[in-house]
Structures are given as structure tokens and as C-alpha cells.
KEKERO-349636 format. One record per residue (C-alpha): x, y, z; chain; residue number from 1. Coordinates in Angstrom, 1 decimal, decimal comma. Layout:
N
+--------+--------+--------+-------+------+
:     c1 :     c2 :     c3 : chain : resi :
+--------+--------+--------+-------+------+
:      X :      Y :      Z :     A :  NUM :
...
+--------+--------+--------+-------+------+
//
This chain:
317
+--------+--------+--------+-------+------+
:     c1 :     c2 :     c3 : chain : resi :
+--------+--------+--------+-------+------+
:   63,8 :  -51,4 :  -61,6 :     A :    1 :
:   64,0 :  -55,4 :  -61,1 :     A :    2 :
:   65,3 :  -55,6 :  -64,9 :     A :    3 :
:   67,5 :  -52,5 :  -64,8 :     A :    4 :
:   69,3 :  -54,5 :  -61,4 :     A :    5 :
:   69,3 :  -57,2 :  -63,4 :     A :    6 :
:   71,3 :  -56,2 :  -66,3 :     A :    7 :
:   73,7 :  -53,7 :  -64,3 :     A :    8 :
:   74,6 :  -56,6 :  -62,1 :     A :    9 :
:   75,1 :  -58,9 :  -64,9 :     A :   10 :
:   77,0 :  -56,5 :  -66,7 :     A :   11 :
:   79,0 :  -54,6 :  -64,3 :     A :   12 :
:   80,2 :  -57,9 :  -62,5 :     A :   13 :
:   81,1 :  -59,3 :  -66,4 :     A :   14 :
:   83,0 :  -56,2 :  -67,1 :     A :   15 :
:   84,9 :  -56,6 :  -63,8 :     A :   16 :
:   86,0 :  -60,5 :  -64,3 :     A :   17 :
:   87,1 :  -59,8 :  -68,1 :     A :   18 :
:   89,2 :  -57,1 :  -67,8 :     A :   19 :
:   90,8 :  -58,7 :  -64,9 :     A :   20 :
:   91,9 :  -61,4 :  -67,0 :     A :   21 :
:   93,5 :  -58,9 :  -69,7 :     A :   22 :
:   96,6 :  -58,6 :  -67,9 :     A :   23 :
:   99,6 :  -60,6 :  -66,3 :     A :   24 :
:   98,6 :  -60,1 :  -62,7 :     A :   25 :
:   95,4 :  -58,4 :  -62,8 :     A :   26 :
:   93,3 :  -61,0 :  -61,9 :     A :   27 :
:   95,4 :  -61,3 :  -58,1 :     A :   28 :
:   94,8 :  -57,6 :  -57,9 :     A :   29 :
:   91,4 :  -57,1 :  -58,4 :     A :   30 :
:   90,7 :  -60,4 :  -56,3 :     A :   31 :
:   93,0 :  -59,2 :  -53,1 :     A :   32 :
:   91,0 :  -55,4 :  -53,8 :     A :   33 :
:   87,6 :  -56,6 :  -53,3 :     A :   34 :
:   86,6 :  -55,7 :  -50,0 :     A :   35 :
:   85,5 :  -58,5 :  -48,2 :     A :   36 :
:   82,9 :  -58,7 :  -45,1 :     A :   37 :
:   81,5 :  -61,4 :  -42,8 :     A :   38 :
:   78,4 :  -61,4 :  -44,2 :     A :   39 :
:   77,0 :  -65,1 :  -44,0 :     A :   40 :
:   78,1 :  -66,7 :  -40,5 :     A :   41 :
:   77,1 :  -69,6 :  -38,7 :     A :   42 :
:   74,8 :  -69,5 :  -35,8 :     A :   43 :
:   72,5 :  -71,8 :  -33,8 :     A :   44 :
:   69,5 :  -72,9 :  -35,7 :     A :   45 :
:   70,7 :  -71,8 :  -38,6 :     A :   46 :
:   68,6 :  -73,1 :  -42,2 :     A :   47 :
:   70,6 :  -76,1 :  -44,0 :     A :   48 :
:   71,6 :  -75,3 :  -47,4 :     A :   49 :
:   68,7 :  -76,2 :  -49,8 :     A :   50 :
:   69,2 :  -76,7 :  -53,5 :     A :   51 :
:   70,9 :  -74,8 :  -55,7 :     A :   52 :
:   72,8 :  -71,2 :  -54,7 :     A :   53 :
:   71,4 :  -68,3 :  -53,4 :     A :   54 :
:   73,2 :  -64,8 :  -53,8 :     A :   55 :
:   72,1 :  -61,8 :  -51,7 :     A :   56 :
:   72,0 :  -58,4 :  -53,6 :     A :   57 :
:   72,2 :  -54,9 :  -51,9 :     A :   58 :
:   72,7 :  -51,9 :  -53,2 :     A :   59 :
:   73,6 :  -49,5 :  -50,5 :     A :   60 :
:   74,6 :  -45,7 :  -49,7 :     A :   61 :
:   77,7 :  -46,3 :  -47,4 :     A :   62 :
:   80,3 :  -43,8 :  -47,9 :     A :   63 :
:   82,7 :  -45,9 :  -46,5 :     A :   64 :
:   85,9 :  -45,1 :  -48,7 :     A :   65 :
:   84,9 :  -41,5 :  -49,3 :     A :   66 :
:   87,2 :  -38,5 :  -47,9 :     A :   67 :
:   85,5 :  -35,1 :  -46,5 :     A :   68 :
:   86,1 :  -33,5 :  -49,9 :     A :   69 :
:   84,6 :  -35,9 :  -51,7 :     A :   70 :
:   81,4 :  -36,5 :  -49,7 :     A :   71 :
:   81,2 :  -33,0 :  -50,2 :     A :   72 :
:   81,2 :  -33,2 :  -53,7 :     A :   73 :
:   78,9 :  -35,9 :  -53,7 :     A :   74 :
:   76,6 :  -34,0 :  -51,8 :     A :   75 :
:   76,1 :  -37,5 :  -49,8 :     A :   76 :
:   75,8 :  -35,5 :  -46,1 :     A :   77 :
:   79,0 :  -37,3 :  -44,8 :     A :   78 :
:   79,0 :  -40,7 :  -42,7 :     A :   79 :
:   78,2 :  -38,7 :  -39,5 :     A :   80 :
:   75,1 :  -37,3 :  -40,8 :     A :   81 :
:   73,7 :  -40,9 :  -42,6 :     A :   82 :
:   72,6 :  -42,4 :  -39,2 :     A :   83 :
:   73,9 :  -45,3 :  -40,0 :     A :   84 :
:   74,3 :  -47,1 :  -43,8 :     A :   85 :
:   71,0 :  -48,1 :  -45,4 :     A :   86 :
:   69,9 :  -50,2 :  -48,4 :     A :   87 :
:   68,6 :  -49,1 :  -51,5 :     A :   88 :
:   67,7 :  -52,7 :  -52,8 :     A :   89 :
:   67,5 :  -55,7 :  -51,6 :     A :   90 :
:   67,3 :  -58,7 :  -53,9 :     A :   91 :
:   67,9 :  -62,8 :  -53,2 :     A :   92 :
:   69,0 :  -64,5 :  -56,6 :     A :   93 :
:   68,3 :  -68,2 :  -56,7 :     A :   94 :
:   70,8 :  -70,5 :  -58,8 :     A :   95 :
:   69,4 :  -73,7 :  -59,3 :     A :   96 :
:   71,1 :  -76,7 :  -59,0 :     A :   97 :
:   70,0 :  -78,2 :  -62,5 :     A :   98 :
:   69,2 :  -76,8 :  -65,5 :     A :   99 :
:   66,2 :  -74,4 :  -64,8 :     A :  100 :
:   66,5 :  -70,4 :  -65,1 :     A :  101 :
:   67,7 :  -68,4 :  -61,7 :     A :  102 :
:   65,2 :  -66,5 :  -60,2 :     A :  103 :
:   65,6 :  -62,8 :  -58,8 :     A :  104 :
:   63,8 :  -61,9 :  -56,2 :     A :  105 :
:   62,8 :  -58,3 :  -55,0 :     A :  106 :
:   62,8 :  -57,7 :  -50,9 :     A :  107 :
:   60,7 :  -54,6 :  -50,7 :     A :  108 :
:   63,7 :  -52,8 :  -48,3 :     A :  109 :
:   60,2 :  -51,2 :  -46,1 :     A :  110 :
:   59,2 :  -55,2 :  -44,9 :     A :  111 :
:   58,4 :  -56,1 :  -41,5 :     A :  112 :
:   60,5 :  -58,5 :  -40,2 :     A :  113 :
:   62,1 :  -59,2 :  -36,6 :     A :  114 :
:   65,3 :  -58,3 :  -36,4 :     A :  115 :
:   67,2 :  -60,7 :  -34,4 :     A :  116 :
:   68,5 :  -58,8 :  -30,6 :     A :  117 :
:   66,2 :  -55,7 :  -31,5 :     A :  118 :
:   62,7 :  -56,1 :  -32,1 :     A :  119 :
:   60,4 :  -55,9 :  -35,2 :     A :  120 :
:   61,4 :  -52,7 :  -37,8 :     A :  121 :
:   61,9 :  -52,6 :  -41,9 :     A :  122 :
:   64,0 :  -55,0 :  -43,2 :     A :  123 :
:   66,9 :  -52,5 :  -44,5 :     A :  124 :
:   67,1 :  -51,2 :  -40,6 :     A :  125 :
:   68,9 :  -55,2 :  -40,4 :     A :  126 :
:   71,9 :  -53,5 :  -42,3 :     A :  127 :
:   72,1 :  -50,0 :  -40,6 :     A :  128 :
:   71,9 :  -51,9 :  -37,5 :     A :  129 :
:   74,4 :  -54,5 :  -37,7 :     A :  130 :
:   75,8 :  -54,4 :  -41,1 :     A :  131 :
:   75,6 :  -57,4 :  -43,6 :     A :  132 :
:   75,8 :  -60,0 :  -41,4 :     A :  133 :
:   72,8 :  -58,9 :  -39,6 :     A :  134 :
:   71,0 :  -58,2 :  -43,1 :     A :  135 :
:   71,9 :  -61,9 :  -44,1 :     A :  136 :
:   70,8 :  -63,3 :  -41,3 :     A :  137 :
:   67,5 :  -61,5 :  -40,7 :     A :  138 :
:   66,9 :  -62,4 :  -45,0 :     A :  139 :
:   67,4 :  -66,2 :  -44,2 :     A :  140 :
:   65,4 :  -66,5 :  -40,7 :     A :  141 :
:   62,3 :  -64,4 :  -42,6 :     A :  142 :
:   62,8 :  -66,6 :  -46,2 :     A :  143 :
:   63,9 :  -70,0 :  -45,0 :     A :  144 :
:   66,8 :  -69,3 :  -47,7 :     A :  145 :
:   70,5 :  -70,6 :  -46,8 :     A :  146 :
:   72,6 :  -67,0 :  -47,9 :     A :  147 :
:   75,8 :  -68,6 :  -49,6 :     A :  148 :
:   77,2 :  -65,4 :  -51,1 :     A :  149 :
:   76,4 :  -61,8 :  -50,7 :     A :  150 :
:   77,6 :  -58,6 :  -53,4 :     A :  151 :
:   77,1 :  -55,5 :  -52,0 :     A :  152 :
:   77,7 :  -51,7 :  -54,3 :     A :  153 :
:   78,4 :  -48,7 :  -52,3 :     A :  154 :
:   77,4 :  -45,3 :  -53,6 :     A :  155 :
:   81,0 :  -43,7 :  -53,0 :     A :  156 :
:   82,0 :  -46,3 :  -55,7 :     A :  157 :
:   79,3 :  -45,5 :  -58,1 :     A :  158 :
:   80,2 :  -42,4 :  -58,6 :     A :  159 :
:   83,9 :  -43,3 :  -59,7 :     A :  160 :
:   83,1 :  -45,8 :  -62,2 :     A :  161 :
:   81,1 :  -42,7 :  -63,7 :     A :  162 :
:   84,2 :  -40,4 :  -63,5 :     A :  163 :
:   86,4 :  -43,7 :  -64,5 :     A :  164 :
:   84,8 :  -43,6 :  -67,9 :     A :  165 :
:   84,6 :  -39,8 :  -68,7 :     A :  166 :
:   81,1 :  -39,6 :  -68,0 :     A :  167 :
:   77,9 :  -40,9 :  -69,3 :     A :  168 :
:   75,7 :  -39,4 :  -71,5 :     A :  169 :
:   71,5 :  -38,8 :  -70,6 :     A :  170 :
:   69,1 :  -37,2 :  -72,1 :     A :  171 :
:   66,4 :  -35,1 :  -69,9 :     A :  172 :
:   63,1 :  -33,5 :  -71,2 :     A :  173 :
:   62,9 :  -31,2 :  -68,4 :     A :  174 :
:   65,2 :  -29,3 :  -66,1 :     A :  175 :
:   65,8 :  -30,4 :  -62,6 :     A :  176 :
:   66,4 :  -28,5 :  -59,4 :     A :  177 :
:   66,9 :  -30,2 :  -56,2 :     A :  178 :
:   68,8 :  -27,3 :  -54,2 :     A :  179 :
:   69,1 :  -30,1 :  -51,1 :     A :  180 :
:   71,6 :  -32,0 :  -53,0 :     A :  181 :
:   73,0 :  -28,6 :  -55,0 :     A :  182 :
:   71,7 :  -30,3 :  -57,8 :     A :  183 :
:   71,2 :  -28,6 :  -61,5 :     A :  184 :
:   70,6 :  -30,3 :  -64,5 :     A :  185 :
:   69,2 :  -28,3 :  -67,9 :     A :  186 :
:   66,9 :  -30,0 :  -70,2 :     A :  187 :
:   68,4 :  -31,7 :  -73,2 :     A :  188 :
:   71,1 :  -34,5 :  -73,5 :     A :  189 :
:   74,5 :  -33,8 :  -71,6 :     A :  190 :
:   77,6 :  -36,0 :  -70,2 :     A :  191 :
:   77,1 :  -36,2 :  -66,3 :     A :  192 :
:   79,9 :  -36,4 :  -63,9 :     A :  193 :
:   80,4 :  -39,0 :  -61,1 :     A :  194 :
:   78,7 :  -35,8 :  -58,7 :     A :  195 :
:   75,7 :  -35,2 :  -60,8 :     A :  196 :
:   75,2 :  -38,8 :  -61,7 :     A :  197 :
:   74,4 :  -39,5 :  -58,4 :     A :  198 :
:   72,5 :  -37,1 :  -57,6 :     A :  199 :
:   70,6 :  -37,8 :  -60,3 :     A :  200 :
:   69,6 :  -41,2 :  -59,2 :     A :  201 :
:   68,9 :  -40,0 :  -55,7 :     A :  202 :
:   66,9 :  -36,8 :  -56,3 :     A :  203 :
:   63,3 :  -37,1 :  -55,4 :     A :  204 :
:   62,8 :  -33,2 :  -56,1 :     A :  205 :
:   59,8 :  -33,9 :  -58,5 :     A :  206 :
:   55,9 :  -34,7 :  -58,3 :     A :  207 :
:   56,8 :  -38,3 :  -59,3 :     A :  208 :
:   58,6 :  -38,8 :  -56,5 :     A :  209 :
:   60,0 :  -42,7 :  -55,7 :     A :  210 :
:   58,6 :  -44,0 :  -58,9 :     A :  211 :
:   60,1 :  -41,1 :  -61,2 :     A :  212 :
:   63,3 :  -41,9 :  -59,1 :     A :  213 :
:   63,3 :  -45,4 :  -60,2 :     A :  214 :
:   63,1 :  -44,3 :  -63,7 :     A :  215 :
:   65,8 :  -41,9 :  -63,4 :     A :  216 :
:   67,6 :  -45,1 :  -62,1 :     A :  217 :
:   66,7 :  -47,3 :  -64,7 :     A :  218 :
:   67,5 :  -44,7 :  -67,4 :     A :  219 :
:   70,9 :  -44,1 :  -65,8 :     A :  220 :
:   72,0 :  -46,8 :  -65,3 :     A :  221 :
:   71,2 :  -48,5 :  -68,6 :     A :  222 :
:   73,3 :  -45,8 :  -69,9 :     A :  223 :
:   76,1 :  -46,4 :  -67,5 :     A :  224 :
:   76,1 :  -50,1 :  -68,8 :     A :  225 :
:   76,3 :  -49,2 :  -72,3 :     A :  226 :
:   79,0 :  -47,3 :  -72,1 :     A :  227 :
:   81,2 :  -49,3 :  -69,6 :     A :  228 :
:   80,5 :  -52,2 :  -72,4 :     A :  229 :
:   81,5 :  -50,3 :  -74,8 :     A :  230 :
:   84,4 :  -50,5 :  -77,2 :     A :  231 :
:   85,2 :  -46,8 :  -76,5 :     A :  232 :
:   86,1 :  -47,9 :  -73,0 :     A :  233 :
:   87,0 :  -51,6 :  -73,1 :     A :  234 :
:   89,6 :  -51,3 :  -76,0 :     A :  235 :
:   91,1 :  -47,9 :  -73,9 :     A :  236 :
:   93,3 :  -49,1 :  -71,3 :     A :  237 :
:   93,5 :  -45,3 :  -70,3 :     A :  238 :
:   89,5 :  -45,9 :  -69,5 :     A :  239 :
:   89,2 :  -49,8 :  -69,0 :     A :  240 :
:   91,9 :  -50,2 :  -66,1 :     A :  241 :
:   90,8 :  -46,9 :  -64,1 :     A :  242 :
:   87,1 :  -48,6 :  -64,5 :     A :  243 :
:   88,8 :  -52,0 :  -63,0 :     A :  244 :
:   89,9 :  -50,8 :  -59,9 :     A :  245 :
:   87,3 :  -48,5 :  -59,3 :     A :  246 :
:   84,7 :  -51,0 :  -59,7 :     A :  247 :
:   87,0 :  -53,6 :  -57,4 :     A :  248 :
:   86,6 :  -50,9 :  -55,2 :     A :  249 :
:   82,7 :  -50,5 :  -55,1 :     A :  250 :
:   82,2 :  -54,3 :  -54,8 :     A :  251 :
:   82,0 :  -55,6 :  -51,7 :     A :  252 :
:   81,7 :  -59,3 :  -51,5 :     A :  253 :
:   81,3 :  -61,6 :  -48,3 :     A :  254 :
:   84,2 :  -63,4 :  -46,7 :     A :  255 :
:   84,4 :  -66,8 :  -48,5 :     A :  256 :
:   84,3 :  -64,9 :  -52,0 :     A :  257 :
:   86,5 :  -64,7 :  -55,1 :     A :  258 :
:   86,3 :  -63,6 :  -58,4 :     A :  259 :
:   85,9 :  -66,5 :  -59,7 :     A :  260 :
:   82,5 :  -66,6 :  -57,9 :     A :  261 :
:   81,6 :  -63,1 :  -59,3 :     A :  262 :
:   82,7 :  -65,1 :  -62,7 :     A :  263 :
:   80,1 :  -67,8 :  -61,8 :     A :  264 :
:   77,6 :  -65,2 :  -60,9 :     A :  265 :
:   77,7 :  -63,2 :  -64,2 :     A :  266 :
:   78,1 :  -66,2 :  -66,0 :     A :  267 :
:   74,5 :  -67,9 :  -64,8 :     A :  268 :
:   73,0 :  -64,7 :  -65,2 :     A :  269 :
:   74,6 :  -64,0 :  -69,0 :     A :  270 :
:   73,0 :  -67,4 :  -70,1 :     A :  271 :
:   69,9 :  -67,0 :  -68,3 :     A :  272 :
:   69,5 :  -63,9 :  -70,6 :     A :  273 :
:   65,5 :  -62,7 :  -70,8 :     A :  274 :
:   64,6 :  -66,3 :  -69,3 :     A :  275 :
:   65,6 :  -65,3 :  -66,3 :     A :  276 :
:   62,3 :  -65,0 :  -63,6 :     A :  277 :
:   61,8 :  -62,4 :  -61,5 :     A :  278 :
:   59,6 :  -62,0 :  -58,6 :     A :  279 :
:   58,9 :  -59,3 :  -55,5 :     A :  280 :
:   58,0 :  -61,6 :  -52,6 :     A :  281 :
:   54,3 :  -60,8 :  -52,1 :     A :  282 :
:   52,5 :  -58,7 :  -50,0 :     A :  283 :
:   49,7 :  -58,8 :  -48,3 :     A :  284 :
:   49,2 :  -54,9 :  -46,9 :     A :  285 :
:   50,8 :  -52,1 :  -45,1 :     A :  286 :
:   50,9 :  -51,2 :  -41,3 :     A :  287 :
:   51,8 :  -48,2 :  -39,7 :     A :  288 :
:   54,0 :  -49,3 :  -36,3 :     A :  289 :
:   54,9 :  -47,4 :  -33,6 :     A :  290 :
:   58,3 :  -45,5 :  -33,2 :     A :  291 :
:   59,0 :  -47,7 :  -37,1 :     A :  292 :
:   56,3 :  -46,1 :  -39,3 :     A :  293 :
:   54,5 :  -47,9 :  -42,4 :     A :  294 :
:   55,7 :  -51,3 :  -43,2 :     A :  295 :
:   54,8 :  -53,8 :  -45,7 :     A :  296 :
:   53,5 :  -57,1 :  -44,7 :     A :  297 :
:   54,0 :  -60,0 :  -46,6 :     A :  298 :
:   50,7 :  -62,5 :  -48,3 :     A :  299 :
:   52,6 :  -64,5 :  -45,7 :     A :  300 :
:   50,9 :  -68,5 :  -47,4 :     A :  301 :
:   51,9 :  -67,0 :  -50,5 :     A :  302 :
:   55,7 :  -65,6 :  -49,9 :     A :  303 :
:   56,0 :  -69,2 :  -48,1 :     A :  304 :
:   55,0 :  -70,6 :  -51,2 :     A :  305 :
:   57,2 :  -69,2 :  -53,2 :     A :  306 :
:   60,9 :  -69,7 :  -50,8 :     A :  307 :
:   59,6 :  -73,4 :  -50,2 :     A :  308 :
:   59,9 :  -73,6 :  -54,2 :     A :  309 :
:   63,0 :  -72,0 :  -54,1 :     A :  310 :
:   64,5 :  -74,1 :  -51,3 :     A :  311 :
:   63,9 :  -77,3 :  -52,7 :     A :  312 :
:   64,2 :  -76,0 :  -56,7 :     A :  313 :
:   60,8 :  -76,4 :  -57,7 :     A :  314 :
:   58,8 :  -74,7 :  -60,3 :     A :  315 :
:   57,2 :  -70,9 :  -59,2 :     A :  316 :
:   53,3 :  -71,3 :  -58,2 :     A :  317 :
+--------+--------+--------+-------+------+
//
């Protein structure tokens, strides 16, 4: 999953900057279309900036965006019915401020951490609670980590980038059923709509459960790649510019942003290529807490280890 986030963020965020350089105006467009959020703000006590540049990566399920009719064709439940926005994934990448690889690092979205005004609870609770500013700054008091820029894509959005691009194509050795999400897939390779994409990458309908989901993911989204960096859609402005605005539309960046720091970011990670490290901060158990359920605790020596070498742009232990 770490390498599939990896390469879709790399890619997508690529895709976005050079079409929007194609065309006399484009780049203003997409830049004032972003959506833009308050996600890193000062408060008291707040960690100095260490070396290098940290970017906070969250993949969540708002449906912000999304009409009735097409929550209903996403099968999403609507925004009433989501009890509040939660994240998917929850990843810190570390630019360093010399010449060493970035490091990704995974935030297992089920970590304890105390939530500043509410109490202990899992770490993507931060975001349904008080949004990204919340999330950034529960992810820098429990990493040490200054947050400089945060990238956030929406699920509404993912599903339009699908539709944007006439599909993409999967291969599936088995049917799948998941009559929660009116989902119906037949066995075999077939081009899957915005609709049945994601509900293809949500659907836990199976004895696998979250691990056949994250291949489902991977597989998917691979695909989604491929074909978004594609000639077939890059050199077909009929394909290309719907896929611009769409994906301007499922980017949300925080306030101080441009996209010329989406540039930067897909730049760093384009020439950190297969050197780039990746790492889930370490754990050290699971708990089961009261009125929160199970949780994973962090090796705490050993996750302090590894931000300390972050902060001040050491090597990994």
C-alpha cells in the first residue's frame, strides 16, 4: 500500500502540474481551483521547524463536493450518514534539506494519540473531529515534526478522475458481491466507472478482508496511474483537460499552498524514484480502550528514534 501511495501521489500530482502548464492560462486556473484549508496554524508551544520539509498526506472519504444524486451513485451513504469525515491514510513525507532521499512515513490511522481539547482516541478521529488543522496538529505534538504543507484527496474527487478518463480497465479472477454498497463485479477484465471504481476500493465483502482491500487498492490504482499517464489521455485534450479540473478538484492543499509546491512535491519524489525510504512508525502492541476500541501503541524509544532522525536529517536507525 506504502508503494502504491507512493507512486499515485507522485504521479497524479505530476499529471496535475504538467498539464496545467499546457495552456495560456491554465496554470492560474488550476492554482485559484485547489481548494485550500487551514491546515498548519500557529499555536503556543508549537515545534520549530527542523531540517528539511515535511509534507502531510491524507487520503480521506469526505464527500464534500458531491450532490444527493451523486452520493447516491457512489453508494458513499451521504455526508449526514458518515459521522463525520475520516482518513483512509495517513502518511508524513520528509524532504531533506541536502542531498539524501525523502522518507515516507506510514501513520497507522488506528494509533493512540491525545487529541488536543478531547482526550486520548485513534489518530484519524483528529480529522473527523476538527478537520485538518486538528489532524496536523495532533501529527506534530505526537512526532515532534514541524507540518509545513499538507495534500489531502477526497473520495468524491476520485471517482471523477475515473469518469474523466473513460474508465479504467481491471482484471478480476473472481466475481464480487457486496450488496451494502450495490456492488457487482463479474470475473474477468472490464472498464470500471467512477461508481464501481470506488466501490471497488472500499468493499470489504470478502474473507480477506482489510488486507484483500489494500490489494484491490494497490491494483486499482496502479491501473488508474497508468492510464492517466498515458498517451491515450494526455495527448486527448477531450480526456486530459476534464482530468485537470477534476483532479484540481480532488486536491485539497493547506492554506499557504500553490502549484508550484505540488510541482516541488512531485518533483522530489520523481527523482527520488525507488531510493526513496519508507517506513510505518513502529509499534509496540495493541490496546483495547474504553468507549475508543483497539488502538495501536507505538515502540514509543523506537518511533522517537526514528522522528529525532527525521527532525534533524540524520540517517534512519
Amino acid at each position: 500500500m506504502r508503494k502504491f501511495l507512493r507512486r499515485a501521489t507522485r504521479s497524479l500530482v505530476l499529471v496535475l502540474v504538467v498539464l496545467a502548464m499546457t495552456g495560456l492560462g491554465i496554470t492560474s486556473y488550476v492554482d485559484h481551483a485547489l481548494t485550500r484549508v487551514p491546515a498548519s496554524t500557529d499555536y503556543a508551544g508549537r515545534t520549530e521547524p527542523g531540517g528539511g520539509t515535511n509534507w502531510l498526506l491524507v487520503g480521506s472519504d469526505s464527500r464534500e463536493g458531491l450532490t444527493r444524486e451523486q452520493e447516491q451513485d457512489l453508494v458513499t451513504g451521504g455526508t449526514a450518514d458518515a459521522e463525520g469525515a475520516r482518513t483512509d491514510t495517513i502518511m508524513l513525507l520528509h524532504i531533506p534539506a541536502g542531498s539524501g532521499a525523502p522518507t515516507l512515513v506510514s501513520l497507522p490511522r488506528d494509533s493512540l494519540v491525545d487529541i488536543r481539547g478531547h482526550g486520548p482516541d485513534k489518530l484519524n478521529a483528529a480529522y473527523a473531529t476538527g478537520g485538518p488543522a486538528l489532524l496536523s496538529r495532533t501529527v506534530e505534538e505526537r512526532t515532534g515534526l514541524r507540518v509545513d504543507h499538507y495534500l489531502e484527496i477526497g473520495l468524491g474527487g476520485f471517482a471523477g478522475v475515473v469518469d474523466a478518463i473513460d474508465g479504467v480497465r481491471v482484471c478480476l479472477p473472481q466475481p464480487i458481491e457486496d450488496p451494502k454498497i450495490s456492488l457487482s463485479l463479474p470475473a474477468g477484465c472490464q472498464n470500471l466507472t467512477g461508481a464501481q471504481a470506488l466501490g471497488f476500493v472500499r468493499t470489504r465483502h470478502f474473507a480477506g478482508g482489510d488486507l484483500q482491500r489494500a490489494e484491490h487498492q494497490r491494483q486499482f490504482l496502479t491501473a488508474l496511474v497508468d492510464k492517466a499517464t498515458s498517451r491515450e489521455v494526455l495527448l486527448n485534450p477531450l480526456r486530459s483537460v476534464p482530468m485537470t479540473w477534476r483532479l484540481a478538484d480532488t486536491i485539497t492543499v493547506g492554506d499557504p499552498d500553490h502549484l508550484d509546491d505540488l510541482g516541488e512535491l512531485g518533483y522530489q519524489a520523481s527523482l527520488a524514484g525507488t531510493g526513496l525510504a519508507t517506513e510505518t512508525v513502529p509499534v509496540g502492541g495493541t490496546d483495547d480502550l474504553p468507549g475508543v476500541g483497539s488502538v495501536l501503541r507505538w515502540d514509543e524509544p523506537r518511533a522517537a528514534a526514528l522522528f529525532d532522525a527525521l527532525r534533524h536529517d540524520r540517517p534512519l536507525p
